[in-house]
C-alpha positions as a Markdown table, in Angstrom:
| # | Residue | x | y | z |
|---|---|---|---|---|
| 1 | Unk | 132.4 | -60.5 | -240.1 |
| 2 | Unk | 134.3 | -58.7 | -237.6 |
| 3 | Unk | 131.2 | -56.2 | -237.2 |
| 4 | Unk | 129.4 | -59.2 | -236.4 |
| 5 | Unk | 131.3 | -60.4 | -233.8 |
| 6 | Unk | 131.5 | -56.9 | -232.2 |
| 7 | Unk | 127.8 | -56.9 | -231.9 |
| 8 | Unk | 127.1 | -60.2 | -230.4 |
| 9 | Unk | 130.4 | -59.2 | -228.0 |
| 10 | Unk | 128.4 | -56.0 | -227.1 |
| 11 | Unk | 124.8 | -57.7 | -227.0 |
| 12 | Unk | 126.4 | -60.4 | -224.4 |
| 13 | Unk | 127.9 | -57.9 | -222.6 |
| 14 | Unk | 124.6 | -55.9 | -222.7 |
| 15 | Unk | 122.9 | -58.9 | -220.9 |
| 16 | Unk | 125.4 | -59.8 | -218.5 |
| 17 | Unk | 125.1 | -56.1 | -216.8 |
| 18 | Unk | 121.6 | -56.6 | -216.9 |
| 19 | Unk | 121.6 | -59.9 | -215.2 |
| 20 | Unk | 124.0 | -58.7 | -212.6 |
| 21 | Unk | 121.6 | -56.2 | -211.8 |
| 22 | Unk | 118.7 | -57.7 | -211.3 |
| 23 | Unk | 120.8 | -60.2 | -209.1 |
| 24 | Unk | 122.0 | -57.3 | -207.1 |
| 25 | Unk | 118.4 | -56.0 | -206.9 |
| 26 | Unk | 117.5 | -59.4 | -205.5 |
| 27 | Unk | 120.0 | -59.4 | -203.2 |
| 28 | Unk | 119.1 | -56.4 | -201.8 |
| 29 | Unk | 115.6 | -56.8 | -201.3 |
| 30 | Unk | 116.0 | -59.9 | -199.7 |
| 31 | Unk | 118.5 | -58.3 | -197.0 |
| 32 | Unk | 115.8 | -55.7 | -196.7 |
| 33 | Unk | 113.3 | -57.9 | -195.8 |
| 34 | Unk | 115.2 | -60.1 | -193.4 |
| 35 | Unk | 116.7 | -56.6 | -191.7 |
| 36 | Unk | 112.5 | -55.5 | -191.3 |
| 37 | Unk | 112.0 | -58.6 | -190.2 |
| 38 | Unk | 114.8 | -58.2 | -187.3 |
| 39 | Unk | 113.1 | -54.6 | -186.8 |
| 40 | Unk | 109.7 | -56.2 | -186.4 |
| 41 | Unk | 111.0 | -59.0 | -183.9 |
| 42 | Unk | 112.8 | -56.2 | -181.8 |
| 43 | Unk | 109.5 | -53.8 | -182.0 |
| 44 | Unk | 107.7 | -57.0 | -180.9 |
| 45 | Unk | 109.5 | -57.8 | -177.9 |
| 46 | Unk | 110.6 | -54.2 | -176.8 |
| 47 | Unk | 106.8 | -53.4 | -176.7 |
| 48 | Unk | 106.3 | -56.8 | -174.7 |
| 49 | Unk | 109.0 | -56.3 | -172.2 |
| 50 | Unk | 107.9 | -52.7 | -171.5 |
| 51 | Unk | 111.0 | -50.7 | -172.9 |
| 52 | Unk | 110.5 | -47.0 | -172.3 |
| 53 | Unk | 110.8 | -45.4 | -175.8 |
| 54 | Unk | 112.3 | -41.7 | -175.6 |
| 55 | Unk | 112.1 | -38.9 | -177.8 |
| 56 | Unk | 113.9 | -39.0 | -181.0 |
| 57 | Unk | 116.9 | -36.0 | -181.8 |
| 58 | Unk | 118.6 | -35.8 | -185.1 |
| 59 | Unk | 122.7 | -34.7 | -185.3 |
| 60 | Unk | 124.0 | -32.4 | -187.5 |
| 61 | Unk | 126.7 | -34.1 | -189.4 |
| 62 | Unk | 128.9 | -31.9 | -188.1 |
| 63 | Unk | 128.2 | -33.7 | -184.7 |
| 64 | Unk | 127.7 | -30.7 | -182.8 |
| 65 | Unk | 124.1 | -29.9 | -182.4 |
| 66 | Unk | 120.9 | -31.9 | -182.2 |
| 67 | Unk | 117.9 | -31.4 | -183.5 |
| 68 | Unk | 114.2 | -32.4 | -182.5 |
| 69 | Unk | 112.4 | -34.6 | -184.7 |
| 70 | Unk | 108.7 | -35.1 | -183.5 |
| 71 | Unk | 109.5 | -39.2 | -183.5 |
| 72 | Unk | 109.5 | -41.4 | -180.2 |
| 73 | Unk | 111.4 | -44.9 | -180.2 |
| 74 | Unk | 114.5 | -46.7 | -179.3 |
| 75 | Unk | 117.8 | -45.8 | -180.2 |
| 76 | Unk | 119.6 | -48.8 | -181.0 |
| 77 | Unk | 123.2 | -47.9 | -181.0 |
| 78 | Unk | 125.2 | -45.2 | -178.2 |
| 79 | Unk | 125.8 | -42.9 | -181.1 |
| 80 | Unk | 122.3 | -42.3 | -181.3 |
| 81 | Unk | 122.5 | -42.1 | -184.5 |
| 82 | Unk | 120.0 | -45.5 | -185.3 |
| 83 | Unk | 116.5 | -45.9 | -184.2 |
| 84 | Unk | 113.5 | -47.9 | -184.2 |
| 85 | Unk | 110.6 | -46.6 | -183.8 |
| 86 | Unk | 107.0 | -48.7 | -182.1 |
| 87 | Unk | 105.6 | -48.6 | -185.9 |
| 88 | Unk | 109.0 | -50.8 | -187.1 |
| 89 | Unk | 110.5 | -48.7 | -188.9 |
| 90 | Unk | 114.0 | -47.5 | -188.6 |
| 91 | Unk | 115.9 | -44.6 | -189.0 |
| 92 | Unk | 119.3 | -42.6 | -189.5 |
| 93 | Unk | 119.0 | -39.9 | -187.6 |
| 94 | Unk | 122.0 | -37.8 | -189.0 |
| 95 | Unk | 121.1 | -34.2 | -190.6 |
| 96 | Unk | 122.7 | -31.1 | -192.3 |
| 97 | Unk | 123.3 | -28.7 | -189.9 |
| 98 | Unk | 120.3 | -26.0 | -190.0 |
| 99 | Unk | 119.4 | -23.0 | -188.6 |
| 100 | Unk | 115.7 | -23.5 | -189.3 |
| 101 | Unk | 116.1 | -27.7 | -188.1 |
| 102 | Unk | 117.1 | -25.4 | -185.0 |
| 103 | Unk | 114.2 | -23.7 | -184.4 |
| 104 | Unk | 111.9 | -25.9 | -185.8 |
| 105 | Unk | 113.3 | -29.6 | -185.5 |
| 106 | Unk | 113.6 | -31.8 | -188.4 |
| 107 | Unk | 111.2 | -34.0 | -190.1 |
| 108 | Unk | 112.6 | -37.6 | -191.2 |
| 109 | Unk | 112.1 | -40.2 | -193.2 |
| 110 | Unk | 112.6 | -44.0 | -192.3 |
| 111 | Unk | 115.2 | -45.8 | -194.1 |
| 112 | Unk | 115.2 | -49.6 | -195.2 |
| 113 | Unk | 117.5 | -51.0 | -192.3 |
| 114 | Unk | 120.6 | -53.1 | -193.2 |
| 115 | Unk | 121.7 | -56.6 | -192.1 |
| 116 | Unk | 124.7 | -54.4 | -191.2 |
| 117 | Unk | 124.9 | -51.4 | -189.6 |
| 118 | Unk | 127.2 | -49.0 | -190.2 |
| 119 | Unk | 128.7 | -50.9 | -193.0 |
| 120 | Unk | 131.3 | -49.0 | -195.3 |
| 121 | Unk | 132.5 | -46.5 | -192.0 |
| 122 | Unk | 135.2 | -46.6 | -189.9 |
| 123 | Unk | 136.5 | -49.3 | -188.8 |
| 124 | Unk | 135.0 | -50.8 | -185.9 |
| 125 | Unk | 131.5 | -49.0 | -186.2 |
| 126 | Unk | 130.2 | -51.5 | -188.2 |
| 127 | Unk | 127.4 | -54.1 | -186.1 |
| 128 | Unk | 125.4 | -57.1 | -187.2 |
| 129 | Unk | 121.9 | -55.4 | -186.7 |
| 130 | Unk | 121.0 | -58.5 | -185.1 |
| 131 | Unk | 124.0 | -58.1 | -182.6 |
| 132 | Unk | 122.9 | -54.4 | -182.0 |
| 133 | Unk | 119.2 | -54.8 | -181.8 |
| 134 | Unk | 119.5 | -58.1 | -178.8 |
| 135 | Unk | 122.5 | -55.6 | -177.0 |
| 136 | Unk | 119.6 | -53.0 | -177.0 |
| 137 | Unk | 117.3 | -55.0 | -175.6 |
| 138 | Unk | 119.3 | -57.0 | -173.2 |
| 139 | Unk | 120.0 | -53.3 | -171.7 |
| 140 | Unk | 116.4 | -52.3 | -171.1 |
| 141 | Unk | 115.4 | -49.2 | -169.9 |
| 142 | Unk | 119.0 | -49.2 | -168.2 |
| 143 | Unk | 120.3 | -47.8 | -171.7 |
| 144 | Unk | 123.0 | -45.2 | -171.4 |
| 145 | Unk | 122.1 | -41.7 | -172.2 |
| 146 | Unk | 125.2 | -40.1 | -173.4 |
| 147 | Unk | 125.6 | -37.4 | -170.5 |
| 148 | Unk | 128.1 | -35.4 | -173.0 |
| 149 | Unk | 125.9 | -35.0 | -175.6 |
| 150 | Unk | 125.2 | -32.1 | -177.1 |
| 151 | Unk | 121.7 | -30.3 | -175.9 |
| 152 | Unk | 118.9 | -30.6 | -178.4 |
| 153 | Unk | 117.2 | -27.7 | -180.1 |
C-alpha cells in the first residue's frame, strides 16, 4: 500500500511541475507579445514623428570597447545598451570582447523584449519598457549621445 501511495504522491507531483510550466510558458508569451506590441507602437510613431535613427554599436561586456554592428535604429536607453530597430525588433547590444568583432563588427540577433527592462540587475537599472520607450520619444532627435563613450571599432 505504501508503494501505492508513493506513486500517486510522485504522479501528482509529476503534474503539478508540468502545469506550472506551461503556466509559466503562458505567462511569458503573453508578456512577449504585449512588450512587441509596445515595440511596434514606438516603431510606429518614431517613423511618424521623423526620429533620426543612428547606427547601431555593440559593447564589450567589459564596457570598454564598441563594436560596429551593420544595424540602424533607436537606442532606447543612455546606456546604449537597448535598441529598436525600424523593422520592430529589439535588441541587447552587449557582446564578448573580440578581436575579430574589432575588425570586423559584430553580427546580432534580436531578442524578445521584456515588459521590464533591465529586470534582475542592479538596482535602479531596471525600466518599465513602456516608461523607457515614451522617455525616448518624448526626447526626439535631441537624444543624448554619451560624449564619454568609448570610440567604436
Amino acid at each position: 500500500m505504501g508503494r501505492d501511495r508513493a506513486a500517486e504522491w510522485a504522479e501528482q507531483r509529476r503534474q503539478a511541475i508540468v502545469a506550472r510550466a506551461g503556466a509559466e510558458q503562458r505567462r511569458r508569451e503573453a508578456e512577449q507579445q504585449e512588450a512587441g506590441q509596445l515595440v511596434a507602437e514606438f516603431v510606429a510613431e518614431a517613423l511618424a514623428r521623423g526620429l533620426r535613427q543612428t547606427r547601431l554599436t555593440a559593447l564589450a561586456y567589459n564596457g570598454r570597447t564598441r563594436y560596429r554592428t551593420g544595424l540602424t535604429g533607436w537606442y532606447v536607453d543612455l546606456a546604449r545598451i537597448h535598441a529598436v530597430d525600424a523593422a520592430g525588433n529589439f535588441y541587447l547590444l552587449t557582446v564578448p570582447a573580440s578581436l575579430r568583432a574589432r575588425l570586423a563588427g559584430t553580427t546580432l540577433q534580436p531578442q524578445p523584449a521584456k515588459l521590464v527592462v533591465g529586470e534582475g540587475g542592479p538596482d535602479g537599472q531596471s525600466m518599465p519598457l513602456a516608461a523607457l520607450l515614451r522617455r525616448r520619444l518624448d526626447a526626439g532627435d535631441r537624444w543624448p549621445e554619451t560624449e564619454s563613450a568609448p570610440a567604436t571599432s
